[in-house]
C-alpha positions, 0 to 999 in steps of 0.5 A, spaced: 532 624 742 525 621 739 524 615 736 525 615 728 523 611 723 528 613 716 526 614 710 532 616 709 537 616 714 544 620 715 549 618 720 555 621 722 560 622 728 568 624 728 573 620 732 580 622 733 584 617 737 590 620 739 595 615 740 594 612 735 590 605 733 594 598 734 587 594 736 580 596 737 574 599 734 570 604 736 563 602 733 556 607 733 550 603 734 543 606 733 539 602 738 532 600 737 526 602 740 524 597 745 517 597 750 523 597 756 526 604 753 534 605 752 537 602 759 543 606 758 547 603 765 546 596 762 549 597 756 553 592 753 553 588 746 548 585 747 543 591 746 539 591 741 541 594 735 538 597 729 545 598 724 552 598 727 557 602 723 565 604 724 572 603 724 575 596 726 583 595 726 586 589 729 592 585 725 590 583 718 583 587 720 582 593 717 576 595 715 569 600 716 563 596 718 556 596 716 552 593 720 544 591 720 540 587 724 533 584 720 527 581 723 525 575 719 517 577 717 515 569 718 519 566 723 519 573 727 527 571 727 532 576 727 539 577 722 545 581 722 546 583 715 554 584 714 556 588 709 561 584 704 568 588 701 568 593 707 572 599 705 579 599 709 579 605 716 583 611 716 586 611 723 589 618 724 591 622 730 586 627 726 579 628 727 576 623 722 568 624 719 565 617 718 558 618 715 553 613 714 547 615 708 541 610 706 538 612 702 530 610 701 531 607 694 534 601 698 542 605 696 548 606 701 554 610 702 560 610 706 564 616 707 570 617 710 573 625 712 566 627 707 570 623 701 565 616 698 569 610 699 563 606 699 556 605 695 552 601 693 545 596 694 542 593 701 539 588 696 545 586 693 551 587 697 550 584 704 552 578 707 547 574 709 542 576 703 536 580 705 531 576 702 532 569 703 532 563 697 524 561 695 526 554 695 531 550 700 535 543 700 529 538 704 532 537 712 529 531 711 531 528 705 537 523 706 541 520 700 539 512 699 543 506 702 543 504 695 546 510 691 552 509 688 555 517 687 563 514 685 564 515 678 570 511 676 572 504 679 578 499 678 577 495 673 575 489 675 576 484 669 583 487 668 589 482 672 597 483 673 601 481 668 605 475 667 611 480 666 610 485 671 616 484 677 613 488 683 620 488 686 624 490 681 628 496 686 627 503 683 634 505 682 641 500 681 647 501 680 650 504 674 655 499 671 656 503 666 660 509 670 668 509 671 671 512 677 675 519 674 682 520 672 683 526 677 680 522 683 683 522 689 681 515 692 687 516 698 686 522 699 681 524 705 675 529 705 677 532 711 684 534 715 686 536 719 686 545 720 694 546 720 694 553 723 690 550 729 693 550 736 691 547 742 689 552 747 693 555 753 688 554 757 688 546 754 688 540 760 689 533 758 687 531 764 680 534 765 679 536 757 681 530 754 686 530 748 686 536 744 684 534 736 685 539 732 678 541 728 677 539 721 677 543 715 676 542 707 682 538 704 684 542 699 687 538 694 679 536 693 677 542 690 679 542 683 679 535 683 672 531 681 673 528 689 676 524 694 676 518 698 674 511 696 670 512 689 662 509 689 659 507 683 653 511 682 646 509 682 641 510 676 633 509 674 632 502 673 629 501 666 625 495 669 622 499 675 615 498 675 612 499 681 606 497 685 600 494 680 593 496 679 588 496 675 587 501 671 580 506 673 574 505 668 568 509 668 563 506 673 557 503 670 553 503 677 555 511 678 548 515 679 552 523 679 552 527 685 546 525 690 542 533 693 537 532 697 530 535 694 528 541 693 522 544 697 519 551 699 522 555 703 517 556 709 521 562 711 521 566 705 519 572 704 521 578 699 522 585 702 524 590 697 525 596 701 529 593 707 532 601 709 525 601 713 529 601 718 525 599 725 525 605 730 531 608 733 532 611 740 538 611 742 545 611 740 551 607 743 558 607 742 562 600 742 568 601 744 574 595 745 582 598 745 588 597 747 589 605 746 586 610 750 584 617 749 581 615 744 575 623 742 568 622 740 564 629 737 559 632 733 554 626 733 550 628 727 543 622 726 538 625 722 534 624 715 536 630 711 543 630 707 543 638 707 542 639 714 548 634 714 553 638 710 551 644 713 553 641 721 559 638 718 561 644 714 560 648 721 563 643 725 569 638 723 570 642 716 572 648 721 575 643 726 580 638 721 584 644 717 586 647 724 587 640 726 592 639 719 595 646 720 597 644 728 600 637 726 605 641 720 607 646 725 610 640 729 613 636 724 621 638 723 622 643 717 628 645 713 630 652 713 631 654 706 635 661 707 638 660 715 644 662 712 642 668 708 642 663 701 637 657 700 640 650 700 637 647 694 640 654 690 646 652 693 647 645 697 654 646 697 655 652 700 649 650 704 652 644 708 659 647 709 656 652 713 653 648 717 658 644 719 663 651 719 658 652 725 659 645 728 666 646 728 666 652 731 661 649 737 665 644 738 671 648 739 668 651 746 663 645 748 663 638 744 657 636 747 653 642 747 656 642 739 652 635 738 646 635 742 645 642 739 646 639 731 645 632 732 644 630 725 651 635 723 654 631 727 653 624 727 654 626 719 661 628 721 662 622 724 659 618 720 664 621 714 670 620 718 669 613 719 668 611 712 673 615 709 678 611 715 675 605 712 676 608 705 684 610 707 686 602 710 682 599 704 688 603 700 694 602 703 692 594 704 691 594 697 699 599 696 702 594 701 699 587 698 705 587 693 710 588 697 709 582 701 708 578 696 715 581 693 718 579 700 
């Protein structure tokens, strides 16, 4: 491919990943032209790179990155230019178009499957910006020794008074309280389980003496509580606490200290950043923990026609059979397998299936379930529930008569 300067730049490329996208990334970059050329055995992510762009989903991660790099004209430094408010990726076992269009009015676009997900400005809408601040915080200023930048202090003329008992508890009892009628001072909280019995496997010997576990006494419930009786605690009214004096506005508060404010030597202003610098060269930067993972139809250009054009011949004749082929596979129900469709008619529909079932069933069970998975366990499903339903009843017809007995 020949070096090419973008006036307005056009990039596109389907990826499909067949088994789906857990953790991974599957970035186009557009390589920078070097003296050197485009060292393809020694590609890695260190390779310079004009604009890096594609999916990327890991975890919380989900999102199409738009990347460039800028070259600084004063400091000769380079800065990578992230795109802010990424829109999330389409991860689809169908072949998905991710496109890329700058545009020489310094706007982008972002589509996904030929739709516009994103658009905007490179002057505005990445981070760090484009064009650095005209003036910067002086690296060399420091905040002087004798600066004072604490706004409020103790009050320094004020002292505790005469009155103030710092040990005063924060709670005390409340004397005030008097033990309920219907308490059950003699009573214990917990007895003994009486329908506990010592296990026959029990030895005293080398398990010890059996104690029967403990359970709620249960002449505590509907009274207001049981064992010795407590006098509760209240706020104490004289609780006061640690003193301190009270905060009052520092007379030697300055404000807030920032350094001054110089030029920035590095300024400068680019109001055309989509001028890319020279590409030669593609890449794909690819980390995963999935494999088969398809790239096709890779389309860098500079005319948003010519673009469409190779999409509609390419991607938009390849995903509707796509579509059509995942329908194909996807389980369906047939409406008029029995002569009458099921939505007209459900009931009549239901009972023939579980009519064939049956007579399935009759001459090979296991043939019956493997062949009809879903009538079956249906079938067992209902049986069970209603043998649930059926003991529930007769529990309930013979609870009187034990209560009578």
């Amino acid at each position: 491919m020949s070096p090419l300067i973008n006036p307005l730049l056009n990039a596109r490329y389907e990826v499909k990943f067949q088994n789906g996208l857990e953790c991974g990334g599957a970035y186009l970059k557009l390589l920078t032209e070097s003296p050197q050329g485009i060292q393809a055995e020694e590609f890695s992510d260190k390779t310079p790179y004009t604009i890096m762009f594609g999916p990327d989903k890991c975890g919380a991660t989900n999102k199409v990155h738009f990347i460039f790099r800028h070259k600084n004209p004063v400091s000769g430094e380079y800065e990578e230019k992230h795109l802010t408010a990424a829109p999330s990726a389409r991860v689809s076992k169908l072949s998905t178009l991710y496109t890329l269009i700058v545009r020489p009015d310094q706007t982008y676009e972002i589509k996904i499957n030929d739709e516009s997900v994103k658009s905007g400005s490179l002057l505005e809408d990445f981070t760090p910006a484009v064009n650095p601040p005209e003036e910067i915080d002086d690296p060399n200023d420091s905040k002087p020794e004798d600066w004072v930048d604490t706004a409020r202090i103790p009050d320094p003329e004020a002292s505790k008074p005469e009155d103030w008992d710092e040990d005063a508890p924060r709670e005390i009892l409340d004397m005030d309280a008097e033990k309920p009628d219907d308490w059950l001072e003699d009573e214990p909280e917990l007895i003994p389980d009486p329908n506990a019995e010592k296990p026959d496997d029990w030895d005293d010997e080398e398990d010890g003496d059996w104690v029967a576990p403990t359970v709620p006494n249960p002449k505590c419930i509907d009274a207001s509580g049981c064992g010795k009786w407590e006098r509760p605690m209240k706020k104490n009214p004289d609780y006061k606490g640690k003193w301190s004096a009270p905060m009052i506005d520092n007379p030697e508060y300055k404000g807030p200290w920032k350094p001054r404010r110089i030029a920035n030597p590095n300024y400068f202003k680019d109001a055309s950043p989509s001028k890319f610098e020279k590409i030669a060269g593609i890449g794909f930067e690819l980390w995963t923990m999935q494999n088969e993972i398809l790239f096709d139809n890779i389309y860098i250009g500079h005319s948003e026609s010519e673009a469409a054009k190779f999409t509609k011949e390419t991607w938009g004749v390849k995903y509707p059979v796509e579509q059509k082929l995942e329908d194909s596979e996807k389980p369906k129900v047939n409406d008029d397998i029995f002569g009458k469709s099921w939505k007209e008619d459900p009931v009549k529909f239901i009972m023939e299936w579980i009519h064939k079932f049956l007579d399935l069933a009759r001459i090979d069970p296991v043939l019956a379930f493997k062949a009809m998975p879903l009538v079956g366990g249906g079938l067992v499903v209902s049986t069970l529930s209603a043998l649930a339903l059926l003991g529930g009843i007769i529990s309930l017809l013979l609870a009187p008569v034990s209560l009578l007995s």
